[in-house]
C-alpha positions as CSV (number, residue, x, y, z in Angstrom):
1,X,8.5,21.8,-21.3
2,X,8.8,24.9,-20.1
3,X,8.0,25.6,-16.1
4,X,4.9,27.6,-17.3
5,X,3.5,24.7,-18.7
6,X,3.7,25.1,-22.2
7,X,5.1,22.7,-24.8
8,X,7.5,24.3,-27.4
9,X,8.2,21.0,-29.7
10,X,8.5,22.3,-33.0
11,X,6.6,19.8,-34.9
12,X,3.4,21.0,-32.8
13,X,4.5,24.3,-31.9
14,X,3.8,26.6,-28.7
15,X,0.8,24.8,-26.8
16,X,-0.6,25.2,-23.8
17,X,-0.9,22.2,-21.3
18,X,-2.8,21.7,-18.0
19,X,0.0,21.3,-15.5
20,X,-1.0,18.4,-13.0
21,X,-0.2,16.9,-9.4
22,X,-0.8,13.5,-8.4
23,X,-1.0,12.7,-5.4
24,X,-1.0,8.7,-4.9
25,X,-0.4,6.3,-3.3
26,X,0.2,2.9,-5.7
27,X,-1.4,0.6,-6.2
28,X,-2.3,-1.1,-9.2
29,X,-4.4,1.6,-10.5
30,X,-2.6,4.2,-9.2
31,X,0.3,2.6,-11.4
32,X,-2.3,3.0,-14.5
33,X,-3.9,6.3,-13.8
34,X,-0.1,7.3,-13.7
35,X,0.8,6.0,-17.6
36,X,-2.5,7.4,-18.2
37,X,-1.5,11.1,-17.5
38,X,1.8,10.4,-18.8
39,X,0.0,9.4,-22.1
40,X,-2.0,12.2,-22.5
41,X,-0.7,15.4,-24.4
42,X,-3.2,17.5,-22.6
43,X,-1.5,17.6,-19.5
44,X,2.2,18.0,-18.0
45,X,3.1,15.7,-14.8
46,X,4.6,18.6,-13.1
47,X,5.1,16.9,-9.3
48,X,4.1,13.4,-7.6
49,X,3.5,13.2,-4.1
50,X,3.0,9.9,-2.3
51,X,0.7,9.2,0.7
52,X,-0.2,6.1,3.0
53,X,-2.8,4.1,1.7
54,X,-2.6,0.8,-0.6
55,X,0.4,0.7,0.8
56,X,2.8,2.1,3.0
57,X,4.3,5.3,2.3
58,X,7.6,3.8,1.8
59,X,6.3,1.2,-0.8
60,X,4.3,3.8,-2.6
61,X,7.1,6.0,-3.1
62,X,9.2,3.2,-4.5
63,X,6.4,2.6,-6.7
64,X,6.4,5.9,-8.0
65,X,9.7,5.9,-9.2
66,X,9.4,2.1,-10.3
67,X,7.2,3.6,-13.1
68,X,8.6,6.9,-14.0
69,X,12.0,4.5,-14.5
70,X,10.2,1.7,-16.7
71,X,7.8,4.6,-18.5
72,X,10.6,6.8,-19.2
73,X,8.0,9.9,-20.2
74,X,10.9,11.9,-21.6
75,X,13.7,11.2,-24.4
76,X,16.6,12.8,-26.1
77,X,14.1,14.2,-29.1
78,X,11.5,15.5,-27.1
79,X,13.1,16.2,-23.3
80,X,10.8,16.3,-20.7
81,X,11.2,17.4,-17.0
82,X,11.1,14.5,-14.8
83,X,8.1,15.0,-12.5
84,X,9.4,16.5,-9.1
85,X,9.1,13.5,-6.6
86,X,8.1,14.1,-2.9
87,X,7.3,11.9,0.5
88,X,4.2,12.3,1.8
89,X,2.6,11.5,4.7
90,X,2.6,7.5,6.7
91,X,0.0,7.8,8.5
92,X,-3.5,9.1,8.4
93,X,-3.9,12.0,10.5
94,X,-5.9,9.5,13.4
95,X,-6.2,6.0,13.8
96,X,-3.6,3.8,12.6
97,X,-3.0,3.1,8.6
98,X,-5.1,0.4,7.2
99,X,-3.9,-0.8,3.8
100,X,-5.2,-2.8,0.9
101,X,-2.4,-5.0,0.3
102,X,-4.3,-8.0,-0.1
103,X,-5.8,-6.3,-3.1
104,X,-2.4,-5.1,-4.8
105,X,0.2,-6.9,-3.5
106,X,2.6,-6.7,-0.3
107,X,4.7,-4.0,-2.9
108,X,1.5,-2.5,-3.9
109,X,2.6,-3.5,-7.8
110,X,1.2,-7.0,-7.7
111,X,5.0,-8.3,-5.9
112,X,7.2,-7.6,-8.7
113,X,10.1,-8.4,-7.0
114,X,9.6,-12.1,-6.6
115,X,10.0,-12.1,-10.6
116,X,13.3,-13.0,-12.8
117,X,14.6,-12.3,-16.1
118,X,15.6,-15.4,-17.7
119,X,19.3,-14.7,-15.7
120,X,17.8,-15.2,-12.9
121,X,18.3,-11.7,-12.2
122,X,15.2,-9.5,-10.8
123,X,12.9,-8.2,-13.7
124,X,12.2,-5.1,-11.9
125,X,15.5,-4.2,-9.8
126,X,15.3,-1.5,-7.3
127,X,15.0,1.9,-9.0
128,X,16.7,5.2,-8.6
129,X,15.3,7.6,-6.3
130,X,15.6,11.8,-6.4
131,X,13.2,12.7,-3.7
132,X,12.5,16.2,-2.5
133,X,13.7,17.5,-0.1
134,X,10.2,18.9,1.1
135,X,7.3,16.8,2.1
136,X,3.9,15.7,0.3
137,X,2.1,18.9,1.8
138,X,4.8,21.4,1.1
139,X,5.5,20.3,-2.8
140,X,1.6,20.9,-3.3
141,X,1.5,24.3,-2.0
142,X,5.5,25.2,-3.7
143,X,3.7,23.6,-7.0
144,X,0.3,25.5,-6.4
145,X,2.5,28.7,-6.1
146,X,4.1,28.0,-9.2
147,X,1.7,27.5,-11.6
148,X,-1.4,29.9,-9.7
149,X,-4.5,30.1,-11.2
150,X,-3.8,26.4,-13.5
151,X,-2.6,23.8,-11.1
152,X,-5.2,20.3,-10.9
153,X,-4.4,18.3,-8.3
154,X,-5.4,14.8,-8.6
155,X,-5.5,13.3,-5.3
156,X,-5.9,9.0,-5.9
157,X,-5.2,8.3,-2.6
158,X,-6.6,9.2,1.4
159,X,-6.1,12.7,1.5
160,X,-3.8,13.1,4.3
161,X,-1.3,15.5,2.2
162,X,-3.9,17.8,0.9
163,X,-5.3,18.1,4.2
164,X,-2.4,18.8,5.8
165,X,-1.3,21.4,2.9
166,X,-4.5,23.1,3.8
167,X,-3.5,23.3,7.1
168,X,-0.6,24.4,7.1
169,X,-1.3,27.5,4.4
170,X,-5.1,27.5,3.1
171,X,-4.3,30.6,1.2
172,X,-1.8,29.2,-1.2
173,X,-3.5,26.1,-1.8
174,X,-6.6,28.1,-2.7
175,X,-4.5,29.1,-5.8
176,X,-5.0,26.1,-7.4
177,X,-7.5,25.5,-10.4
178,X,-9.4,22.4,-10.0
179,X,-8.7,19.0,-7.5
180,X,-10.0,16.1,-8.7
181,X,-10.6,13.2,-5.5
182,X,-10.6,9.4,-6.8
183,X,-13.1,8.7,-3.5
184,X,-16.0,8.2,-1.8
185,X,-19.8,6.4,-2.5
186,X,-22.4,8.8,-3.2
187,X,-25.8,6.7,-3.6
188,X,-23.8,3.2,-4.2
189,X,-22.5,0.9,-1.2
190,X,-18.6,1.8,-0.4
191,X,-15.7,-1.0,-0.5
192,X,-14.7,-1.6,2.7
193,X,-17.8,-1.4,4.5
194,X,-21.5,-0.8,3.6
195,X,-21.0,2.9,4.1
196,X,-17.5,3.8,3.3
197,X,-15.3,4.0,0.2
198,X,-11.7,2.9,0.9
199,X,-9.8,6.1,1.0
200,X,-12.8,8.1,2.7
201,X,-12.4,5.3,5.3
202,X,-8.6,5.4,5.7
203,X,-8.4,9.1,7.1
204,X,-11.8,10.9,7.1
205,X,-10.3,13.3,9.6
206,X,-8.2,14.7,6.7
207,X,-11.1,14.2,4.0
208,X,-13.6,16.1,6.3
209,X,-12.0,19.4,6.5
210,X,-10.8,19.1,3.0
211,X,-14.4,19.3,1.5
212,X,-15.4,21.9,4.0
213,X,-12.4,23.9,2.6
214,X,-14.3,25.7,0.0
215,X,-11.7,24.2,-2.5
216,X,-13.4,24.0,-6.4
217,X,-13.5,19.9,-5.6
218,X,-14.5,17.5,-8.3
219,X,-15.5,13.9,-6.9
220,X,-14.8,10.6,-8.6
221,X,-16.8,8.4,-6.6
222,X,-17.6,5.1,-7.0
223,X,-20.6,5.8,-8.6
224,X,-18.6,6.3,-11.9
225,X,-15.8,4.1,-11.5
226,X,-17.7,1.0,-11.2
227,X,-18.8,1.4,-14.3
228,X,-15.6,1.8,-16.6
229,X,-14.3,-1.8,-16.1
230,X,-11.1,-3.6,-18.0
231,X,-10.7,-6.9,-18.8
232,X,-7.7,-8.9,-19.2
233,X,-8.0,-9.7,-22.9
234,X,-9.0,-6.5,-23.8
235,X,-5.7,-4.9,-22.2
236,X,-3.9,-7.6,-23.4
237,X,-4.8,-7.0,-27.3
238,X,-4.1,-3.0,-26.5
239,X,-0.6,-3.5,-25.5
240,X,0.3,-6.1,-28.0
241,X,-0.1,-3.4,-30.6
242,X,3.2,-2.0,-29.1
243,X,5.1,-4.1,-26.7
244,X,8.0,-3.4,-25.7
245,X,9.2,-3.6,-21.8
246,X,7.0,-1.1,-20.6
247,X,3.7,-3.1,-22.2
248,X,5.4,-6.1,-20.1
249,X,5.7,-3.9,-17.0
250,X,1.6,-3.2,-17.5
251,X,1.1,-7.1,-17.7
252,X,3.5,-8.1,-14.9
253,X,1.7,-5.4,-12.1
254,X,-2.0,-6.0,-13.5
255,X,-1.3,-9.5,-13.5
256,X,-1.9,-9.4,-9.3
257,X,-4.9,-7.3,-9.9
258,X,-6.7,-9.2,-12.5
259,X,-6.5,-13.0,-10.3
260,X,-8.0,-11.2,-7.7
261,X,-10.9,-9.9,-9.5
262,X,-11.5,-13.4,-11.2
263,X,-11.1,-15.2,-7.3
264,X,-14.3,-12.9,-5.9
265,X,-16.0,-12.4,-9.3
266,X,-15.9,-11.8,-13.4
267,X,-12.1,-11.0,-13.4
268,X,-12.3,-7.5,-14.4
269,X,-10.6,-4.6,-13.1
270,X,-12.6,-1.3,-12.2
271,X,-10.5,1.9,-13.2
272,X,-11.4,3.7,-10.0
273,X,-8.0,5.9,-10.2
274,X,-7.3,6.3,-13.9
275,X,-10.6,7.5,-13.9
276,X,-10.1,11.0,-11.7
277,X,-7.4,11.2,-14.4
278,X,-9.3,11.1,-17.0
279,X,-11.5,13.4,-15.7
280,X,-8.7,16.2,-15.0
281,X,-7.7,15.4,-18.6
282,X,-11.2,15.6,-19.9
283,X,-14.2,16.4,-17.8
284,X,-16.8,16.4,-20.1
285,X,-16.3,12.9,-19.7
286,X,-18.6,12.4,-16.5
287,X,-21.6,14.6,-15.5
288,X,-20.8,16.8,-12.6
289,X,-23.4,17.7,-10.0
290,X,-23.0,20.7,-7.4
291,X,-23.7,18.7,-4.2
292,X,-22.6,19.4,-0.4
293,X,-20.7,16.2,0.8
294,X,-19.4,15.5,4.2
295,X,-17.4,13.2,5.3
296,X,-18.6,11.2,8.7
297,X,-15.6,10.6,11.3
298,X,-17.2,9.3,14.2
299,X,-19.8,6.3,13.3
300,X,-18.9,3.0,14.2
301,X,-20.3,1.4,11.3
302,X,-20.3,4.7,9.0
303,X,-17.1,6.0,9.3
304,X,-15.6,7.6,6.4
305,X,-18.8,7.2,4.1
306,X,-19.6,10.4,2.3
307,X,-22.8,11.9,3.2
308,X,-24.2,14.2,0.2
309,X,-26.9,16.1,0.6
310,X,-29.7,15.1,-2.4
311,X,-32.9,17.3,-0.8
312,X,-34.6,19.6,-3.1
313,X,-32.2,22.4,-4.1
314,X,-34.0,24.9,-1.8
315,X,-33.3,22.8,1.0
316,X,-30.2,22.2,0.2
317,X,-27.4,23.9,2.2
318,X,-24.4,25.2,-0.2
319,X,-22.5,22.4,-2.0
320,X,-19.2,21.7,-1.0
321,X,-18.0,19.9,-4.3
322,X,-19.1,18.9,-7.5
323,X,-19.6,14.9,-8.0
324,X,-19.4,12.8,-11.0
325,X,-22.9,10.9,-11.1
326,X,-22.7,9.7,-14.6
327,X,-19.9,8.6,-16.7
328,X,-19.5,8.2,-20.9
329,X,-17.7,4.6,-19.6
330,X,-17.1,3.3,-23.7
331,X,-15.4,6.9,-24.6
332,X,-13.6,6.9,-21.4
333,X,-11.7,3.0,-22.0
334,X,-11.2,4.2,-25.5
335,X,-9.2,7.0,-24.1
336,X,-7.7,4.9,-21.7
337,X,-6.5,1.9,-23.7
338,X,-5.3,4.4,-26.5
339,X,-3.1,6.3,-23.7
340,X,-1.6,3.5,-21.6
341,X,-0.7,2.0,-24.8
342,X,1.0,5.6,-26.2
343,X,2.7,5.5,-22.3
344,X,4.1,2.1,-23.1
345,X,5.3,2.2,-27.2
């Protein structure tokens, strides 16, 4: 892989990818939208940037590199760049950081490290870290800069970096192509309060001025994510099909995820993250609608919920992104369950 983004394998010849930035903060989806893009040939992981959310910065960073050393996406046949690994931000820009730990685990991977091998030894032992030396904000703009004009930015978590990237130089982050936000509720209840989606809720004072940015913003919201749901078997057959210690690493963190689900309800999993993925992989996947959405700071009871503007087009005043409304949820898990389970052979 080539820093221009294009894959010179032989076997395939000289193709050109979609070079990608996560920006995450995991979390048990996080962890699967992450093996998702690693999975998909259409696009090259160039960077990861973490972010206070799920968890704390600290853990999510770990986390990070906990999958990149399990999922290995590169070998000695076909060598890969390891994605370029930055901090990012550990707080949201006001307030103080709530997290969602009771959801994903004190780790943010369902609390791998309580589990053994049969040695006794940890399963999952601390991994090896080669951070950055810049920060969340400053690897998006360097990475914007280096791929101008193609870059996608897929931010899964509050958007704290971007916001703060945009801060410190609007211009350059304007270079980028597309950024696809894992957020928000359009004309569905959030999922921390009536109003709010969880990482609109976290830091809208970064959110806000990101979608007044004039960035070309595509919305995940939870209108769409709702709807593409796993279960446990169903994973469970996928992987089987494979194995191997990365399939075990999928079952171990989902594990967390999957009891919680079946404690408040059917004991499915939505795939609100590997979703925004999917959608910077494939965007026909979901029907985008121009809309102009804002992000409310200041309610008491409707901070952070995403107000779009659904008036009669000549009413309307310009819109600010464009949000996923519908979503083809059967093609989408097909993709999905044949990706993760590529990620983990």
């Amino acid at each position: 892989m080539t820093a221009a983004g294009y894959d010179t394998e032989p076997a395939t010849g000289c193709q050109l990818t979609t070079p990608i930035l996560i920006d995450t903060d995991p979390g048990i989806d996080d962890a699967l939208a992450i093996l998702l893009a690693l999975g998909s040939p259409e696009v090259s992981v160039e960077a990861i940037t973490t972010v206070a959310g799920n968890v704390e910065v600290d853990f999510a960073t770990a986390n990070v590199f906990r999958i990149l050393d399990v999922a290995r996406p590169w070998d000695v046949t076909r060598p890969r760049r390891r994605p370029l690994v930055a901090r990012g931000a550990a707080a949201p820009l006001a307030g103080p950081l709530l997290t969602a730990a009771h959801v994903h685990g004190e780790d943010g991977l369902g609390n791998l490290g309580g589990l053994r091998g049969p040695d006794g030894r940890p399963r999952y032992p601390e991994p090896s870290h080669t951070l950055q030396m810049l920060d969340g904000a400053d690897l998006i703009l360097e990475t914007a800069d280096r791929f101008a004009g193609r870059l996608v930015v897929v931010a899964l978590g509050p958007l704290t970096n971007v916001a703060l990237a945009l801060r410190r130089d609007p211009r350059r982050l304007a270079q980028v192509a597309r950024v696809v936000v894992m957020g928000g509720a359009v004309a569905v209840p959030g999922n921390v309060t009536a109003a709010a989606e969880f990482n609109m809720h976290v830091d809208p004072e970064a959110a806000a001025p990101v979608f007044a940015s004039g960035l070309p913003i595509e919305l995940v919201p939870l209108d769409v994510t709702r709807r593409v749901v796993l279960t446990r078997a169903d994973l469970g057959v996928a992987l089987s099909r494979h194995g191997g210690k990365t399939a075990r690493f999928i079952e171990d963190f989902t594990a967390h995820g999957f009891d919680f689900e079946t404690r408040r309800g059917d004991g499915a999993m939505a795939l609100h993250d590997p979703l925004a993925v999917g959608v910077a992989v494939d965007a026909s996947l979901v029907t985008l609608e121009p809309l102009h959405v804002a992000v409310e700071c200041e309610g008491r009871l409707t901070r952070g919920m995403t107000v779009a503007d659904r008036r009669p087009h000549r009413d309307r005043p310009a819109p600010t992104c464009r949000a996923a409304l519908d979503v083809d949820a059967p093609r989408f898990l097909r993709l999905f369950l044949e990706r993760v389970c590529r990620a983990s052979a």
